[in-house]
C-alpha positions in Angstrom: 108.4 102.0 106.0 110.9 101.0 104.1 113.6 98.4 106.0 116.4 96.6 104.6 118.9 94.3 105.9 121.9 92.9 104.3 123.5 89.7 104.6 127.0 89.2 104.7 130.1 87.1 105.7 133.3 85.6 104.1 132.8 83.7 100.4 131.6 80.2 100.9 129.2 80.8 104.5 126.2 80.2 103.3 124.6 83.6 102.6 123.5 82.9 99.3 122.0 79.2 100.3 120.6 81.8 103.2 119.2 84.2 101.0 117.4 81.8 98.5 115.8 80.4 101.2 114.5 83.1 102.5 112.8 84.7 98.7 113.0 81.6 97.5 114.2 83.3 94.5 116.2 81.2 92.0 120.0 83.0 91.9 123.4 81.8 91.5 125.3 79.4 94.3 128.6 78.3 93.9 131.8 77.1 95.4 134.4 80.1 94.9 134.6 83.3 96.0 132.4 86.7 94.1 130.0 84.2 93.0 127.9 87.1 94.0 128.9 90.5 92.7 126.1 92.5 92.4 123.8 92.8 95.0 120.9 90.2 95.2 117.8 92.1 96.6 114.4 89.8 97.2 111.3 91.2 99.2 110.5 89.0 102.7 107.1 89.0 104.2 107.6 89.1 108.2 105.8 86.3 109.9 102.7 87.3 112.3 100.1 84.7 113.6 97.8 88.0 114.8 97.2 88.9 111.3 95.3 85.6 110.0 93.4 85.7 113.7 92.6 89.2 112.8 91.4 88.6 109.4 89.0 85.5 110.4 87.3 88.4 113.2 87.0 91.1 110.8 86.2 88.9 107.8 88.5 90.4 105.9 88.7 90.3 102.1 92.5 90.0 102.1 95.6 90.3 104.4 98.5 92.7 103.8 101.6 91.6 106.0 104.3 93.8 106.8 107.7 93.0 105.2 111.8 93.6 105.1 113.9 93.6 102.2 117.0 91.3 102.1 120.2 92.3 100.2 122.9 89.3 99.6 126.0 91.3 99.8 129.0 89.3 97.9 131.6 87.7 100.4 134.0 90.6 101.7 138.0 88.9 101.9 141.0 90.6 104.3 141.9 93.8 102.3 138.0 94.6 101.8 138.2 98.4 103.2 141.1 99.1 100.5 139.4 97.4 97.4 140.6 94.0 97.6 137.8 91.7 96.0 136.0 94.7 94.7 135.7 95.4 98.7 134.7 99.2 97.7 131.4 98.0 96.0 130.6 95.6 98.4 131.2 98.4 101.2 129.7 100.7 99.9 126.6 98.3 99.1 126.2 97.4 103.3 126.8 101.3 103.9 122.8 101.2 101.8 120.9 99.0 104.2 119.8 99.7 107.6 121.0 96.3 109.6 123.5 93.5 109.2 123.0 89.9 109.4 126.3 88.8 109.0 126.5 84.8 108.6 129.8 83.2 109.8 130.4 79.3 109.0 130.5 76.4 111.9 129.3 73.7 109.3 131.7 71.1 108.3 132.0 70.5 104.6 135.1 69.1 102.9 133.9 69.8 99.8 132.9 74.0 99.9 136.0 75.5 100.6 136.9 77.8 103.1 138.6 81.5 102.1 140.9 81.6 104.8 141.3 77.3 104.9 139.4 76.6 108.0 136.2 76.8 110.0 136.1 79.5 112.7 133.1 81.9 113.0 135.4 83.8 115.8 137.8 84.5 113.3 135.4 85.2 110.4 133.7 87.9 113.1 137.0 89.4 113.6 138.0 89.9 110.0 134.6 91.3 108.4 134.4 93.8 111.6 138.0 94.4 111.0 136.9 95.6 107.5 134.5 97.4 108.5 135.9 99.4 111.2 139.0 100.6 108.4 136.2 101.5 106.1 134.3 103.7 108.9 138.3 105.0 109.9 138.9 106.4 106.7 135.6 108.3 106.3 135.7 109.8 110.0 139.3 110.6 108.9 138.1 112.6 106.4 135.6 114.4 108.1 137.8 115.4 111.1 140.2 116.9 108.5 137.2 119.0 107.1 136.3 119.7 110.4 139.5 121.3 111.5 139.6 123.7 108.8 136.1 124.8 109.8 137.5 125.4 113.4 141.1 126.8 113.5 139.8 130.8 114.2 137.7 128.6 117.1 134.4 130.7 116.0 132.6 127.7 114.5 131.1 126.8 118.0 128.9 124.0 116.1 132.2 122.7 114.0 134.0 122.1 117.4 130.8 119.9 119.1 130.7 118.1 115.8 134.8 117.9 115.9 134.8 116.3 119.2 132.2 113.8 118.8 134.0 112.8 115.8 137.2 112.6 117.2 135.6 110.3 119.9 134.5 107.9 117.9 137.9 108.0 115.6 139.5 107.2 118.9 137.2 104.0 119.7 137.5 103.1 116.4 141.0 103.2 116.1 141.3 101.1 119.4 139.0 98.4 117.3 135.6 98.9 119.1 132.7 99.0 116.7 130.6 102.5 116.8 127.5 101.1 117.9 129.6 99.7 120.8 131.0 102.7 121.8 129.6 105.0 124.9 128.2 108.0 123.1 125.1 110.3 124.0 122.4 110.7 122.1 123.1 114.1 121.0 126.7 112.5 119.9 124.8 110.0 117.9 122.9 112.5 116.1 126.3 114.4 115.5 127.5 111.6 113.9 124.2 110.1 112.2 124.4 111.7 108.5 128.4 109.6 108.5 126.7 106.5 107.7 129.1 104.8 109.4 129.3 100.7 108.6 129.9 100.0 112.4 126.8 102.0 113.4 124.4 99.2 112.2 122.6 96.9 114.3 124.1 93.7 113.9 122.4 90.3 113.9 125.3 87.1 113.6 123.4 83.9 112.2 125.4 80.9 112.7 125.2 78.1 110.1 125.9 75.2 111.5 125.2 71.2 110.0 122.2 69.8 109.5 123.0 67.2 112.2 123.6 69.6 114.7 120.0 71.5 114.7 117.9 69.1 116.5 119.7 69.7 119.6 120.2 72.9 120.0 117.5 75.2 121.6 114.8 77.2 118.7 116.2 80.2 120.3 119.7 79.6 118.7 121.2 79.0 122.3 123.9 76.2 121.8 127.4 75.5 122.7 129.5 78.3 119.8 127.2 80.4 121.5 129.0 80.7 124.3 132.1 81.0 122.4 130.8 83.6 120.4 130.1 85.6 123.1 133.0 86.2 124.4 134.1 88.3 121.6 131.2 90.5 122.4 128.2 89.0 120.1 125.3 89.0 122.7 123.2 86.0 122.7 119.9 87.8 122.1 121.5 89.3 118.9 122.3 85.7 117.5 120.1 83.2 115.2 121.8 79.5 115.3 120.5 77.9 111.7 120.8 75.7 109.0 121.2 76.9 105.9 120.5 74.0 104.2 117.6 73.1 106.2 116.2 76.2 105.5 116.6 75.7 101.9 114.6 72.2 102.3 111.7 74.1 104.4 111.5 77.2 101.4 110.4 74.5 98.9 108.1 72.5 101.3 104.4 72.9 101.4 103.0 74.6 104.6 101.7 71.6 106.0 104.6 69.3 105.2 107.0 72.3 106.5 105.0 72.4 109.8 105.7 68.1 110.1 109.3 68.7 109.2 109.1 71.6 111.9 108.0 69.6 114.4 110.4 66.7 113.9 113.0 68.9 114.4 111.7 70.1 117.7 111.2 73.6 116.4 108.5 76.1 116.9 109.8 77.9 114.1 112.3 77.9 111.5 115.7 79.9 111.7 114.5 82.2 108.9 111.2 83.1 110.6 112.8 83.8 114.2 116.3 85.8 111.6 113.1 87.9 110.6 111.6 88.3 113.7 115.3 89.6 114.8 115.9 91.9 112.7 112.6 93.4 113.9 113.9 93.5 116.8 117.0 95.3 116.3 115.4 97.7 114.2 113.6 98.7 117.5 110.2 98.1 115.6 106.7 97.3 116.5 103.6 96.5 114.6 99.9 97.4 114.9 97.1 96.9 112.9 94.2 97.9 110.5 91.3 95.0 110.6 88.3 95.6 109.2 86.1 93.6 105.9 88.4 95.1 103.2 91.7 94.0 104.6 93.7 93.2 107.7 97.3 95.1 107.3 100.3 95.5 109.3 101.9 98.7 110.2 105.7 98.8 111.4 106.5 101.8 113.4 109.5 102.5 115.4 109.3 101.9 119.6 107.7 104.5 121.2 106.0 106.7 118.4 102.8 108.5 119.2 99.8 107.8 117.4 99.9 110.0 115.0 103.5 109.4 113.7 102.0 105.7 113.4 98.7 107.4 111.2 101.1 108.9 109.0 102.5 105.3 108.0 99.0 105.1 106.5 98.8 108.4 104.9 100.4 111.8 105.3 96.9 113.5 105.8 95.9 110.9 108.7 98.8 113.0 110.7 98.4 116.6 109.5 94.6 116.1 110.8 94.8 113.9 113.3 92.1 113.7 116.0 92.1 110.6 117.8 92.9 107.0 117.5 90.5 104.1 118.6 92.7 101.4 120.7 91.8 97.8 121.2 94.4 95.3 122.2 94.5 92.7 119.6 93.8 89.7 121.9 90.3 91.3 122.7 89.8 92.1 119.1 90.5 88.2 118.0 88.3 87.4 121.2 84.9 89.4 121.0 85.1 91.3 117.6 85.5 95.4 117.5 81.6 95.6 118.2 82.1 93.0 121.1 85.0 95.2 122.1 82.9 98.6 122.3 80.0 97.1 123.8 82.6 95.5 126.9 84.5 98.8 127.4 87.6 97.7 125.7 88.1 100.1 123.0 89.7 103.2 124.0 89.9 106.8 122.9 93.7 108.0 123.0 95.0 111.8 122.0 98.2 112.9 120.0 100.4 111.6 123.5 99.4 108.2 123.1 102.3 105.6 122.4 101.7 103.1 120.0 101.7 99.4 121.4 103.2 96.7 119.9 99.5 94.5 118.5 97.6 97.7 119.1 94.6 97.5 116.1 93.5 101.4 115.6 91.5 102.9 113.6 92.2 106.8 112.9 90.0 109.8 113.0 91.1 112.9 111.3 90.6 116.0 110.1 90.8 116.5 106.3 
């Protein structure tokens, strides 16, 4: 499965500090706006402790992790949605990937310059979704127009279910409520699905603040502009508090002298791992597991797929033949091994109904 998430903001927030951190790939960072005008992409392993526990069981000859590609969008400016700062590109660019981190600025730094002249992540939220929502108004524009056509003699029954669900959301958006925000069934969702629309996305806001302020805020990003924050509607659970440039420090620290630095910090993990583990989360994905002497790997699949939706991630002809799926919890696996497992009663036999658990190892039996 292929998963990407783009980060963006205003110029000068940090995502590019962010984004080298995180692929610790060298790229440009400067102070002035576009630095970044085409899109950085960089390739992000996702962070699981159950792998390596796996691999030590099985004996495993190597260990394939799951992963999520980044995108470092350039900073959008006011005047984005009708081209201002090549805003079409970088529009168009976010309308690619399937989640948003958007990074807004509560660091204090005289000497990295602020577009709009001062620090306020409220404010920076308000102008990016601003942006965005003009950018999703103008394409639900034009497809209400097109629809219209398609339903003036009234005998396009499916043309009017699509017209209304797009009128809907050209009314919410119009009144400045994000799509994803809006009340819509499912079947309205779908309507609307093949729009793309920018506001759609699941969101994640990662709030880079100073290195001094870190150490007392919660690993959780709970803190003070939290609260703030959500008042404007930014839930706390979709919200990673970090520091950009101590992120940047960790990316070129050895594992054990990251750990130390970890720990003097009071975290049990840094903001990039839990900014991962987010946009996981948002996705609405899950992760089981292949173990066995060859290789340990890690399969994403989305919440609540049968098993053999989650044997197709392996191959196609896992699914058209599928049979059965053995099932062991991965804390019994990493405790008594599979054989250990069998011989206790703890490896079970589930059908084509079975929904995949998140940490669920199977192995697959098919049909050819």
């Amino acid at each position: 499965m292929s998963l990407s998430i783009g980060i963006v903001g205003l110029p000068n927030v940090g995502k590019s500090t962010l984004f080298k951190a995180l692929t610790k790939n060298p790229i440009d960072i400067a102070n002035y706006p576009f630095c970044t005008i085409a899109p950085n992409v960089g390739v992000v392993e996702v962070p699981d402790d159950r792998l390596q526990q796996l691999a030590v069981v099985s004996k495993s000859e190597k260990i394939i992790p799951t992963v999520i590609e980044f995108v470092d969008i350039a900073g959008l400016v006011k005047g984005a949605s009708e081209g201002e700062g090549l805003g079409n590109e970088f529009l168009a660019n976010i309308r690619e990937v399937d989640a948003i981190a958007h990074v807004v600025r509560q660091f204090s730094d005289p000497d990295v310059v602020h577009v709009d002249g001062k620090v306020d992540p409220v404010s920076d939220i308000e102008t990016i979704n601003t942006e965005l929502i003009l950018k999703d108004l103008e394409t639900i524009t034009r497809r209400a127009a097109d629809l219209k056509s398609k339903t003036k003699s009234g005998a396009d029954k499916e043309a009017l279910t699509r017209l209304a669900a797009v009128e809907k959301v050209k009314v919410g958006l119009a009144a400045g409520t994000l799509a994803a925000r809006l009340d819509l069934t499912h079947d309205e969702k779908v309507l609307i699905q093949d729009l793309h629309l920018l506001t759609a996305k699941p969101v994640i806001t990662v709030v880079n603040v100073d290195e001094s302020e870190i150490g007392v805020r919660p690993a959780q990003g709970g803190s003070a502009i939290g609260g703030k924050l959500a008042i404007e509607g930014v839930r706390a659970d979709d919200m990673v508090v970090i520091s950009a440039k101590i992120e940047a420090e960790l990316a070129d620290l050895s594992d054990s002298d990251r750990q130390e630095y970890l720990t003097e910090l009071g975290m049990s993990a840094s903001g990039l791992d839990r900014l991962i583990t987010k946009g996981y989360e948002v996705l609405n994905l899950i992760t089981f597991f292949t173990s066995g002497q060859q290789e340990t790997r890690a399969w994403t699949v989305t919440r609540g797929s049968l098993a053999p939706q989650a044997a197709g991630k392996i191959h196609t002809d896992f699914e058209q033949g599928f049979i059965r799926a053995e099932v062991i919890k991965w804390q019994d696996c990493v405790q008594y091994g599979e054989l250990g497992c069998k011989e206790k009663g703890l490896l079970r036999t589930e059908g084509k109904e079975y929904i995949v658990q998140d940490g669920d190892v199977m192995h697959f039996r098919f049909s050819p």
